[in-house]
C-alpha positions as CSV (number, residue, x, y, z in Angstrom):
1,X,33.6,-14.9,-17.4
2,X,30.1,-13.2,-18.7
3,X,28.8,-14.3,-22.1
4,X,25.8,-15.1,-24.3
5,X,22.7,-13.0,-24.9
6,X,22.6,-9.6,-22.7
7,X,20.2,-11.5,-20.2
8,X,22.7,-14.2,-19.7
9,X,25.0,-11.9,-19.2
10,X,23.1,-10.2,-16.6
11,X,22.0,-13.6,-14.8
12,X,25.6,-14.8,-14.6
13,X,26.1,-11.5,-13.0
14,X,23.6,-11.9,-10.4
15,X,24.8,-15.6,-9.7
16,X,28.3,-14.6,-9.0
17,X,27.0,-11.4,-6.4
18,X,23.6,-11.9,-4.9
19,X,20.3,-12.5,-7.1
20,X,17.7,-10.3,-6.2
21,X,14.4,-10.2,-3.2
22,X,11.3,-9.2,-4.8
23,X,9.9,-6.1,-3.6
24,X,7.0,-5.2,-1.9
25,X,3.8,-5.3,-4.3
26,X,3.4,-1.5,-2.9
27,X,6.8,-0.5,-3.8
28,X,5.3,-0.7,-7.5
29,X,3.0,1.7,-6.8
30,X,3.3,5.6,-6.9
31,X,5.7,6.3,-4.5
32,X,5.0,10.3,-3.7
33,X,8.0,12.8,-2.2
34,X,8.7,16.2,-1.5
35,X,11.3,18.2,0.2
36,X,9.9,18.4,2.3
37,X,6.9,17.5,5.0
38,X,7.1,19.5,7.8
39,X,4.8,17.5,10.6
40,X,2.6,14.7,11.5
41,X,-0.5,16.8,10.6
42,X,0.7,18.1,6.8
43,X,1.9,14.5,6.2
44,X,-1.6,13.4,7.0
45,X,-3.1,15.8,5.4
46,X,-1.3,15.3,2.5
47,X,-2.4,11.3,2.4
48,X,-6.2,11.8,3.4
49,X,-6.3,14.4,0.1
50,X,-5.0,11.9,-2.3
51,X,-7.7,9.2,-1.3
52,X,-10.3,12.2,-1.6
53,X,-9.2,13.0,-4.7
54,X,-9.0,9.6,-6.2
55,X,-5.6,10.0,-6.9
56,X,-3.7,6.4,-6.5
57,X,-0.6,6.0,-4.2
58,X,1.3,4.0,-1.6
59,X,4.4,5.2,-0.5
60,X,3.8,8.6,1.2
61,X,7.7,9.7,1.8
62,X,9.2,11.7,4.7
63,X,12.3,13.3,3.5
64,X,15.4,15.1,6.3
65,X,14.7,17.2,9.1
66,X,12.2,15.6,11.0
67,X,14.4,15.2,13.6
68,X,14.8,18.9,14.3
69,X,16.0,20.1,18.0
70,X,17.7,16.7,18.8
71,X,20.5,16.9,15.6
72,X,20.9,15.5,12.6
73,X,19.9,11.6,12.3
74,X,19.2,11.5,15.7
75,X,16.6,8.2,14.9
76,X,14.5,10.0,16.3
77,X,10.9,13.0,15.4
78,X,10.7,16.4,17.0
79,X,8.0,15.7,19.2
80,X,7.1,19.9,18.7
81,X,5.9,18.6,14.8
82,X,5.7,15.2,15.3
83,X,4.0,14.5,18.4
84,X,2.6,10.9,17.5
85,X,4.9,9.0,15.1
86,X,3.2,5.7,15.9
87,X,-0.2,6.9,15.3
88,X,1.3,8.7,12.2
89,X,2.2,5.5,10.7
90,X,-1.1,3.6,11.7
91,X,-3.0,6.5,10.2
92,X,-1.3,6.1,6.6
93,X,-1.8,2.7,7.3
94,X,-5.6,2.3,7.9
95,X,-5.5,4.8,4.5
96,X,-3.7,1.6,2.6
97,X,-0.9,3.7,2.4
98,X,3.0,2.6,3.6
99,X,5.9,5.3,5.1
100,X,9.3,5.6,4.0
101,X,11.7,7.7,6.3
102,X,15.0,9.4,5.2
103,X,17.9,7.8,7.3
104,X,21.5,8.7,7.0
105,X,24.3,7.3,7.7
106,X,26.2,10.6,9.2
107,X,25.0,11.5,12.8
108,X,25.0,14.5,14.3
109,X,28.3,14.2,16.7
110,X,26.7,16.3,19.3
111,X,23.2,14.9,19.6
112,X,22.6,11.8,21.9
113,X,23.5,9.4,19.8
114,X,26.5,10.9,18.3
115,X,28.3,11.1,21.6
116,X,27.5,7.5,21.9
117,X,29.1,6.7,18.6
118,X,31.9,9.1,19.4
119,X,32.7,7.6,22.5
120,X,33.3,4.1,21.1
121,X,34.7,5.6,18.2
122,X,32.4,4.1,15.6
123,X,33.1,7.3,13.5
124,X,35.5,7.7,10.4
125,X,38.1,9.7,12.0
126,X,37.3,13.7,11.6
127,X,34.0,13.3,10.0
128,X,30.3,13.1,11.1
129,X,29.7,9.6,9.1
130,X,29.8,6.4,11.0
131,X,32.5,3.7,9.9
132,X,30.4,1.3,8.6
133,X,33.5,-0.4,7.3
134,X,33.9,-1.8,11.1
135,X,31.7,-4.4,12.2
136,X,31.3,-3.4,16.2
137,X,30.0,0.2,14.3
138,X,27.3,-1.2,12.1
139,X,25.7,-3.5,14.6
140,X,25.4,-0.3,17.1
141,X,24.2,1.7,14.5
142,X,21.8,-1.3,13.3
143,X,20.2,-1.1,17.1
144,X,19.8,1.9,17.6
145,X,18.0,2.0,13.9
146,X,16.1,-1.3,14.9
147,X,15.1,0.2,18.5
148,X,14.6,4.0,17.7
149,X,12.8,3.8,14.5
150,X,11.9,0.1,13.1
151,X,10.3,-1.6,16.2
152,X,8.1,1.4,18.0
153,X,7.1,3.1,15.1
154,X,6.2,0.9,12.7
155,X,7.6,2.3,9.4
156,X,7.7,0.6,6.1
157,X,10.4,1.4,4.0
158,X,14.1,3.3,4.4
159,X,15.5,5.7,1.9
160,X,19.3,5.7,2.8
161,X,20.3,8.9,1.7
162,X,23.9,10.4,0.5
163,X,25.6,6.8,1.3
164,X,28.6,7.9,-1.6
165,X,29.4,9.2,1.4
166,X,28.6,12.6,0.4
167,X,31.7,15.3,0.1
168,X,33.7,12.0,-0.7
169,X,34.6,12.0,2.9
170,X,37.1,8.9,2.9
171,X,39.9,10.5,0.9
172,X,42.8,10.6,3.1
173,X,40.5,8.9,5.9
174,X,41.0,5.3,7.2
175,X,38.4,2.6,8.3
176,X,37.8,-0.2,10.6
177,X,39.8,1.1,13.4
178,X,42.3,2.7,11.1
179,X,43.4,-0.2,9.7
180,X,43.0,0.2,5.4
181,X,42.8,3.5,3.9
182,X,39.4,5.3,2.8
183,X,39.9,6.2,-0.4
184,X,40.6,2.7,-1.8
185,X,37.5,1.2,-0.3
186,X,35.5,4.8,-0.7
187,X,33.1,3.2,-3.5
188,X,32.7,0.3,-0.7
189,X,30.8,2.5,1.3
190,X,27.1,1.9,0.2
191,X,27.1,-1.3,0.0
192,X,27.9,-2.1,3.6
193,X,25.4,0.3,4.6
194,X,22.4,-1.3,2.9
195,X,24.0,-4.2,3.5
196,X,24.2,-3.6,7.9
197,X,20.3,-2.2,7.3
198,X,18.6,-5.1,4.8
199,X,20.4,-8.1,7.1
200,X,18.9,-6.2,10.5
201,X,15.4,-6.5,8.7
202,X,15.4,-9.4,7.6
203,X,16.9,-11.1,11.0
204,X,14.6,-10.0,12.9
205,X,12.5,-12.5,15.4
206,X,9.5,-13.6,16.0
207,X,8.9,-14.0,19.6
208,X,10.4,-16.8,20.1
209,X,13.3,-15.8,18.8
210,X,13.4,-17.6,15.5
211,X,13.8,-15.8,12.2
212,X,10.8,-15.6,10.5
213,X,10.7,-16.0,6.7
214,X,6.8,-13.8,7.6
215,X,8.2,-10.7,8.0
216,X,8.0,-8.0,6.1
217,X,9.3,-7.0,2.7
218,X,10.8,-3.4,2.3
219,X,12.8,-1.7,0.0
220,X,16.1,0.4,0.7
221,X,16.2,3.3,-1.7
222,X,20.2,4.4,-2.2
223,X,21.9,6.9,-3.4
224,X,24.9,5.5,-4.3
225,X,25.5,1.7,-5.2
226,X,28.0,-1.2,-6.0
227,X,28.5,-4.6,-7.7
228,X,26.3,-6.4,-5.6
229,X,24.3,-4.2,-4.1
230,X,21.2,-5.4,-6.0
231,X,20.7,-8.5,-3.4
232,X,20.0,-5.9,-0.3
233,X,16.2,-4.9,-1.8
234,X,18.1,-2.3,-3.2
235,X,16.4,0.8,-5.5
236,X,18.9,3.6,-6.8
237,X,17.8,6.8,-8.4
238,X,19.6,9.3,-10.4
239,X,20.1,11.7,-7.4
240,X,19.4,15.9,-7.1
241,X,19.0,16.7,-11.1
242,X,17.7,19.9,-12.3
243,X,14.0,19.5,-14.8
244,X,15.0,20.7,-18.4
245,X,14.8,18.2,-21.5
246,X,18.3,17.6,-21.7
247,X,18.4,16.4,-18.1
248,X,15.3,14.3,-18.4
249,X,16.8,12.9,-21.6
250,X,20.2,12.2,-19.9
251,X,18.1,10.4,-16.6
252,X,17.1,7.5,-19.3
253,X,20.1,7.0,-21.1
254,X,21.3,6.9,-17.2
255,X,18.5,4.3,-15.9
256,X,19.0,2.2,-19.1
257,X,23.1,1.9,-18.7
258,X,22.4,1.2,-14.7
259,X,19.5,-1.8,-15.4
260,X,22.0,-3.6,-18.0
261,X,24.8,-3.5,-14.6
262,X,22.2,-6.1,-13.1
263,X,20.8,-3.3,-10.8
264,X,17.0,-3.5,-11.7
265,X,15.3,-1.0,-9.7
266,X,16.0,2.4,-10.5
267,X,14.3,5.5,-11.1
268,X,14.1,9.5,-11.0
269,X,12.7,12.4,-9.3
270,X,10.1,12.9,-11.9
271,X,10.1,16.4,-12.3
272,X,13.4,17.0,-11.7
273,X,14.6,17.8,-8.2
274,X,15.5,21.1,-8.9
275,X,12.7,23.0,-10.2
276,X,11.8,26.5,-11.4
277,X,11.0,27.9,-7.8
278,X,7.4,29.6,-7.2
279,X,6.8,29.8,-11.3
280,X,7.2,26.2,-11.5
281,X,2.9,25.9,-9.8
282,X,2.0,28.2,-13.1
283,X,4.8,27.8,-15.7
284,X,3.2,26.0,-18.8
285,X,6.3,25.2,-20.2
286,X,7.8,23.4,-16.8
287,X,4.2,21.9,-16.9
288,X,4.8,20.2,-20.0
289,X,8.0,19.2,-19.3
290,X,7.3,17.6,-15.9
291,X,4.0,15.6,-17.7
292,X,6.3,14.2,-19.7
293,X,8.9,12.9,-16.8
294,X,5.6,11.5,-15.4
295,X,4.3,9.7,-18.2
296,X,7.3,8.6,-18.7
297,X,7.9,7.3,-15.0
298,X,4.6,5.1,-15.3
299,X,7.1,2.5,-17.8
300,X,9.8,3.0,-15.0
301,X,10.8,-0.1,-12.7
302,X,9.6,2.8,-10.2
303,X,7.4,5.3,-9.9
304,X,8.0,8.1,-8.0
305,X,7.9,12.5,-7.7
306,X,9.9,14.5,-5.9
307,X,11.1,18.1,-5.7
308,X,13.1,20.5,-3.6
309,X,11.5,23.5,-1.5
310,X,8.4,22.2,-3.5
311,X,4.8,21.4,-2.1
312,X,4.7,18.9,-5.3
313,X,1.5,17.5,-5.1
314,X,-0.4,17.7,-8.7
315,X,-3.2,19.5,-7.6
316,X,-1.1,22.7,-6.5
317,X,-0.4,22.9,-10.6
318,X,-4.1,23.3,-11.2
319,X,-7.0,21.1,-13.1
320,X,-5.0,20.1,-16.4
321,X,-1.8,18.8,-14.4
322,X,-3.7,17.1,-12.1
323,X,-5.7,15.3,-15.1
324,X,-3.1,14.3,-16.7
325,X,-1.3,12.8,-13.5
326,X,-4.8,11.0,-12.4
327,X,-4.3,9.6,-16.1
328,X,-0.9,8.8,-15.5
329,X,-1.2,7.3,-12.5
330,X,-4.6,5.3,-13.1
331,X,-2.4,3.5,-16.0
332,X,0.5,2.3,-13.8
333,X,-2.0,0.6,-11.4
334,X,-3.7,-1.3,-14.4
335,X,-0.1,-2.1,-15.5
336,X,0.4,-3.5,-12.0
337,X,-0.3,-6.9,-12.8
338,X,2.3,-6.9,-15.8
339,X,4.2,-4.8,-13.8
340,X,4.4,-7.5,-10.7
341,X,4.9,-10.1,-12.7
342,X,8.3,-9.1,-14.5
343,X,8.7,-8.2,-11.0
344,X,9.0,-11.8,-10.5
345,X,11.2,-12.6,-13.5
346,X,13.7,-10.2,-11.9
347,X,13.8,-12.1,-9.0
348,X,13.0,-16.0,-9.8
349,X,14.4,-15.7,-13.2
350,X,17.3,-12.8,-13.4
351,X,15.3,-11.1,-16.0
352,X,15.7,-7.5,-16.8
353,X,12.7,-5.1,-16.4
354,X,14.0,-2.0,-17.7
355,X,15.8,-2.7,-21.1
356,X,17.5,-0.8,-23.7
357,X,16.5,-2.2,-27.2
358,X,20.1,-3.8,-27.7
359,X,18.9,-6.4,-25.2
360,X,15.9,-7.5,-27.6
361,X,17.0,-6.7,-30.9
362,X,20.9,-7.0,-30.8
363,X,21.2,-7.6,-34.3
364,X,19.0,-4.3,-35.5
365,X,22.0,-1.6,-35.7
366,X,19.2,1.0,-36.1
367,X,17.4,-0.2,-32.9
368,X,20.4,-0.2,-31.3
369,X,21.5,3.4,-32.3
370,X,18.6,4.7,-30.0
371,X,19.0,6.4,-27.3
372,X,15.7,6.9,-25.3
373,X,13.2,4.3,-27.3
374,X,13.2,0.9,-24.8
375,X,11.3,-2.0,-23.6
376,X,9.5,-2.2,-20.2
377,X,9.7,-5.6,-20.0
378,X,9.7,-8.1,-22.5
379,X,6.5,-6.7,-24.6
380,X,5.7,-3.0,-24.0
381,X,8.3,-0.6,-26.4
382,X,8.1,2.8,-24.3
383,X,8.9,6.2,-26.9
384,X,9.0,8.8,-24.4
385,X,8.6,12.4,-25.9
386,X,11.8,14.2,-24.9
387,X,11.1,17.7,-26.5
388,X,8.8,20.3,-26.5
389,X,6.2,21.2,-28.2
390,X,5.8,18.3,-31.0
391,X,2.8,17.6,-33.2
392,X,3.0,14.0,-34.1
393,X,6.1,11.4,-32.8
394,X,8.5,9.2,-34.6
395,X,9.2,5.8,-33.4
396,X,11.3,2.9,-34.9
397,X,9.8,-0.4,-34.7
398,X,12.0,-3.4,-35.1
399,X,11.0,-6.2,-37.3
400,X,9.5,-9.0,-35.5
401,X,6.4,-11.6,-36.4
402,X,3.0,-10.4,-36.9
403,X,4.3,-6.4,-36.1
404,X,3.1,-4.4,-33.5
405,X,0.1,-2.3,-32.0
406,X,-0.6,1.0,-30.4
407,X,-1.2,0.4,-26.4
408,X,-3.7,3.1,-26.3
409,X,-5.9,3.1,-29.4
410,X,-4.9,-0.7,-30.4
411,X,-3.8,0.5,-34.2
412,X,-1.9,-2.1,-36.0
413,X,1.6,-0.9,-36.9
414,X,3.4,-3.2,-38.7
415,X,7.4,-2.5,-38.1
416,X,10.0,0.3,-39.6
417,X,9.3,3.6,-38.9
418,X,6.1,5.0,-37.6
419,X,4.5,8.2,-36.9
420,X,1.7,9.2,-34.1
421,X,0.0,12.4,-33.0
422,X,1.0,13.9,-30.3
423,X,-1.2,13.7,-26.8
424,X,-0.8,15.8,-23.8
425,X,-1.6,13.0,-22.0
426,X,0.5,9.9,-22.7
427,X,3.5,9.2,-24.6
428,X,3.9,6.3,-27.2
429,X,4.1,3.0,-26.3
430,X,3.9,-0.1,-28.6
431,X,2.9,-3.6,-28.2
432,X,4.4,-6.9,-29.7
433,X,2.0,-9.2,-31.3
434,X,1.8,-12.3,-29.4
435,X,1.6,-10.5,-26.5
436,X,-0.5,-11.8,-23.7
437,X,-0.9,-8.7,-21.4
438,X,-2.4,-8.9,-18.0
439,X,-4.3,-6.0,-16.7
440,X,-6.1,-4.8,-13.5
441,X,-9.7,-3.1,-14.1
442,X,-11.5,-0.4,-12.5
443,X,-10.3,2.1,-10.2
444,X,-7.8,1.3,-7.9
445,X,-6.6,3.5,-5.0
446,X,-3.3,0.9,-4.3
447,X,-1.4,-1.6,-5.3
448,X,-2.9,-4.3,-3.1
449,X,-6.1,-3.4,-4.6
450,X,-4.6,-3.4,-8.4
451,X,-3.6,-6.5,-8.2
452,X,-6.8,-8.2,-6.4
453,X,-9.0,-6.6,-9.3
454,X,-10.6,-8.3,-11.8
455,X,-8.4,-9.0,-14.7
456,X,-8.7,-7.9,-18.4
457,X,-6.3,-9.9,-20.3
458,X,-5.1,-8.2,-23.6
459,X,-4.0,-10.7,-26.4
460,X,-2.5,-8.6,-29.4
461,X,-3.0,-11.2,-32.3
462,X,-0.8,-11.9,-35.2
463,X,1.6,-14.9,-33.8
464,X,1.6,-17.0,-30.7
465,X,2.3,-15.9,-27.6
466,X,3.1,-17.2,-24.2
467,X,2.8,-15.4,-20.9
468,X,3.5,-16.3,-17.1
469,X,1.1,-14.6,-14.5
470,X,2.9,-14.6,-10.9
471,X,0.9,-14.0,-7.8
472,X,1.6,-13.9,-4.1
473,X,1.0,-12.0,-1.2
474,X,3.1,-9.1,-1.8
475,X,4.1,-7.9,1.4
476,X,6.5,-11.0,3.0
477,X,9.6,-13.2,2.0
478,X,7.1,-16.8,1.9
479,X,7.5,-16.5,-2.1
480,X,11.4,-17.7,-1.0
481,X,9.4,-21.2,0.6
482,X,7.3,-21.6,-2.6
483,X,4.4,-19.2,-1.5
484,X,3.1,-18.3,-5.1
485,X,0.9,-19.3,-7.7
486,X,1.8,-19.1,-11.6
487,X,-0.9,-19.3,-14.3
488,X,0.0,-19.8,-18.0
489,X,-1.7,-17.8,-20.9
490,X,-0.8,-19.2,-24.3
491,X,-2.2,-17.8,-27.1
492,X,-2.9,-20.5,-30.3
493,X,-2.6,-17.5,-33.5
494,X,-3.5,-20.3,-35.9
495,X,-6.6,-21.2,-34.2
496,X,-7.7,-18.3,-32.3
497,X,-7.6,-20.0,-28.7
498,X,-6.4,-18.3,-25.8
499,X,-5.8,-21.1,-23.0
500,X,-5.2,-20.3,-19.9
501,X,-3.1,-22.9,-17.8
502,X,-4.1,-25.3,-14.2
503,X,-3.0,-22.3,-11.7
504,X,0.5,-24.2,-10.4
505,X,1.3,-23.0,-6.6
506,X,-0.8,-21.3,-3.8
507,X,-0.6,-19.1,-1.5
508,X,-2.1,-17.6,1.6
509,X,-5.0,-15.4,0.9
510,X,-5.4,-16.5,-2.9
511,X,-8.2,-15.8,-4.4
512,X,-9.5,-19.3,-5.7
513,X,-11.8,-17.6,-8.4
514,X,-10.8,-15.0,-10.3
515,X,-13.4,-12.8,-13.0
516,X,-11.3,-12.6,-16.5
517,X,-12.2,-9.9,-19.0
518,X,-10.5,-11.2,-22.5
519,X,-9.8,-8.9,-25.1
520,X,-8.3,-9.8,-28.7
521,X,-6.6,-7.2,-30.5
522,X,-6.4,-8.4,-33.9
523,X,-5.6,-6.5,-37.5
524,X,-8.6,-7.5,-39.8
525,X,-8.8,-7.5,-43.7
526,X,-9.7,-3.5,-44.0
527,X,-6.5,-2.6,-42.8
528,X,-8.0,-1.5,-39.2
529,X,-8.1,-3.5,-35.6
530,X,-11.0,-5.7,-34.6
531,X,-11.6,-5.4,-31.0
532,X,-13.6,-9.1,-29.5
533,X,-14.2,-9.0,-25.8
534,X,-15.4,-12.0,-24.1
535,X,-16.0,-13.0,-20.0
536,X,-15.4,-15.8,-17.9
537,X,-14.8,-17.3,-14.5
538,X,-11.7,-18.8,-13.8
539,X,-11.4,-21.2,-10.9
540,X,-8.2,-22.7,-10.9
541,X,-8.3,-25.4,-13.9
542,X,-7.4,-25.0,-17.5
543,X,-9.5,-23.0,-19.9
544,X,-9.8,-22.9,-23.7
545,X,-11.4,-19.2,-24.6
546,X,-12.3,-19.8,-28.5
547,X,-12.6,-16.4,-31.2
């Protein structure tokens, strides 16, 4: 049934269960969690710090418990520590920040809405989770989501949490009015819960009652998935893992074996999630371990900390974490236009972001006896340090034309191999020649931002190279209606011409003129790189940049 390369494989995947919705452009960003926020005001607090700080993010995350006196998943705040959800929302909103809330799919059987689920018996017999299985219970519980939470408050995103359904709570259960049996269907269970939730966002109206293609993107962030799940806006991370290095090294042979299912956005608690209590703010080993999730997390599909019974913003680890994360995190946002558009291959062309060597280099059997090396997309090789305490860094390179560079010092490094030092404040990662690399520039304190920046654009000499820049708005499903531009970088090796294609497609709020840094990485006759920068305007027509 599946055959050909591994992307092949993975497309015809997608083809026969569901191709994938681009996320939103924010969901790229740096999506920052803790267990927990405890009100409105810390939440706030927490968001207007970050901007102070010049530390980038957009996705501030509130985790359980928020509902407090009224039981658990009541869809609705305790008004005691959350007196003004709307306002909280609109508040994270002016910041150019988004909101994702923690929504389960148990409810609390004596709270409100429990009784109301009881008493139509939308509840897997003798448990607190609601039988999503049966169609009458998903569109109450879809409602009462839509009419408690989505439509007066405003919020962004929806982290569906412990949808296995935790404690395996459909052995010796039955669904859908008792008719089929739990456990056979038990691995079922998440995806007809991000299915009820991503087919109540997207169907909702305009006022006239009319679906509306406008509305806005989100993303579902799961526990728990299934074949198919992937074309519900789905994310899936690794779940409540402890911080040491064999954990962190286990969460990316994990991510890598989940992207090659076809599931393409995934991630970790970066960090772990359970961490070494109090010592953790002043432990320097933890702190060397949990710059290296992070650093680490910036080549991810997603980006995103968390951490439980932890306050686990960077500055409550002092100056030299918080450094190193401002470093970390100023590095995914000038990735974000690379980032976004293998974004876009994911979704327009089935492509892979996340992807262990074998995909690239099938036919290297040392490549493919790695476990933690990979590509982030189709041009950056990521060698995360997954130990403590080294001095320099081993990384196998596989052959391909012209070699490779260094990302951050541009060093040519031919193939085999190689050896780097050590920094506290990055981990390796390699660059294919040929490769056209888009790049926002200056600071940026969002992805929106990011990704309306000038742009540098990288060309790493040595062979030609071809690159597809997507654009669009970023925050609605008009992409699906041909709302999107492409522009073309080819790079001509034998003549040293970068040409940059007629844009093709448009889009609402385009910017017709965009300022272009270009930057040629090339290994010259002494052994060393020659850096050539050179500026120019691009307006929408085909350009010939000459070296």
């Amino acid at each position: 049934f599946f055959a050909g390369t591994a992307d092949e494989v993975i497309a015809s995947y997608r083809e026969a269960t569901g191709e994938v919705p681009m996320l939103p452009a924010w969901a790229l960003g740096y999506i920052h969690c803790r267990e927990r926020f405890h009100s409105q005001k810390e939440i706030l607090e927490t968001a207007s710090e970050f901007r102070r700080k010049k530390l980038p993010v957009d996705l501030m995350v509130q985790d359980w418990q928020y509902w407090g006196k009224y039981g658990w998943n009541a869809m609705r705040f305790d008004e005691t520590d959350y007196p003004a959800p709307r306002e909280m929302t609109d508040s994270l909103h002016r910041m150019g920040m988004r909101l994702m809330l923690s929504v389960w799919s148990k409810v609390d059987q004596n709270s409100v809405l429990g009784k109301r689920l009881a008493d139509k018996s939308y509840y897997i017999p003798g448990t607190p989770w609601v039988d999503f299985f049966n169609p009458e219970a998903a569109s109450f519980y879809w409602k009462n989501f839509r009419d408690s939470l989505v439509l007066p408050i405003g919020i962004d995103a929806w982290w569906l949490d412990a949808t296995e359904p935790e404690n395996d709570d459909l052995v010796g259960r039955r669904v859908n009015h008792s008719t089929f049996p739990g456990e056979v269907f038990r691995n079922v269970y998440p995806l007809v819960v991000n299915k009820t939730i991503y087919e109540g966002l997207r169907g909702l109206s305009t006022d006239e009652g009319k679906q509306s293609d406008s509305i806005s993107r989100t993303i579902l962030l799961t526990r728990s998935g299934f074949p198919g799940i992937q074309r519900y806006g789905v994310a899936t991370w690794s779940g409540d893992v402890g911080n040491d290095w064999d954990t962190f090294r286990r969460q990316i042979v994990a991510g890598l074996g989940i992207s090659v299912c076809g599931l393409p956005w995934w991630t970790y608690d970066a960090g772990g999630f359970f961490r070494p209590g109090d010592a953790q703010y002043t432990d320097a080993h933890f702190h060397e371990r949990f710059s290296r999730w992070l650093q680490t997390s910036v080549f991810l599909p997603l980006m995103r900390v968390h951490g439980y019974m932890t306050n686990t913003e960077f500055w409550n680890y002092g100056d030299k974490v918080t450094d190193m994360a401002r470093k970390s995190l100023e590095l995914r946002y000038r990735l974000l236009p690379y980032i976004y558009s293998e974004a876009a291959c994911v979704s327009l062309g089935n492509g892979t972001m996340l992807r262990p060597l074998m995909m690239d280099f099938p036919q290297d059997t040392q490549a493919l006896s790695l476990k933690y090396q990979y590509m982030f997309g189709r041009f950056l090789l990521v060698s995360p340090i997954v130990e403590e305490g080294p001095v320099v860094w081993k990384t196998y390179l596989p052959a391909v034309q012209g070699g490779w560079y260094d990302f951050h010092d541009n060093q040519y490094m031919s193939t085999g191999w190689v050896q780097t030092s050590v920094s506290p404040d990055y981990i390796p990662v390699f660059v294919k020649a040929g490769t056209v690399l888009p790049l926002s520039s200056g600071y940026a304190e969002n992805a929106q931002k990011a990704l309306k920046s000038d742009l540098e654009i990288r060309v790493y000499a040595g062979t030609d190279g071809t690159y597809q820049l997507y654009e669009d708005e970023g925050t609605d499903y008009n992409y699906q209606k041909g709302g999107y531009s492409c522009i073309r970088l080819f790079w001509d090796d034998a003549h040293s011409i970068l040409i940059i294609g007629k844009r093709s497609g448009q889009y609402e709020g385009m910017e017709p003129v965009r300022n272009l840094k270009i930057v040629k990485i090339a290994l010259s006759s002494d052994g060393k790189s020659n850096v050539t920068e050179k500026s120019v305007v691009y307006k929408g027509e085909e350009l010939k940049i000459a070296f």
